[in-house]
Phi, psi and omega in degrees: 000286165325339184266010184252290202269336163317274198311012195255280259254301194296323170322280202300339172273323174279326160309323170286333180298302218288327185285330179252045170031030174273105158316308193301321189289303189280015172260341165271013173255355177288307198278337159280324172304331178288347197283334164325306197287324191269318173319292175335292199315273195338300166350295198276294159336328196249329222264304191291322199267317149330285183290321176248009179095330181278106233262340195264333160324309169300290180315321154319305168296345183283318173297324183275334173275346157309311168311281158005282180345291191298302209306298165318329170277341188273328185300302193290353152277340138311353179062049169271117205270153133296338201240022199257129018248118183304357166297345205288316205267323178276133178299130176332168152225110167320146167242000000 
């Protein structure tokens, strides 16, 4: 279901980001569109241990969406702001 209904939701989310000028709204259609990839990966990993037997498949699938993981924890632990420079979004104040 999700490899069907992400890319509807992720399209619709990065249109509403760019149109109301949310970094955040299209950075979080980035992230829905990975949950498409990561559902795939499991798909596949179970459909191969399922259809040949090969038992190593699920685990297997398990390593590349753990790699995903890390990989996602290190971008958000770099502080990359999505949403920076928040002057962009609050208005000046004269003094």
């Amino acid at each position: 279901m999700s490899l069907a209904v992400m890319p509807v939701l992720s399209a619709a989310q990065r249109r509403a980001g760019r149109e109301l000028g949310s970094a955040s709204a299209v950075a979080d259609s980035k992230q829905t569109l990975l949950c498409r990839y990561l559902s795939a990966v499991l798909l596949v990993g179970l459909a191969v241990n399922s259809l040949f037997g090969w038992w190593w498949a699920d685990p297997a699938a398990a390593l590349v969406i753990a790699a995903v993981a890390v990989e996602e924890g290190r971008e958000a632990r770099g502080g990359d702001n999505c949403c920076t420079p928040a002057q962009r979004w609050t208005p000046h104040r004269k003094r």
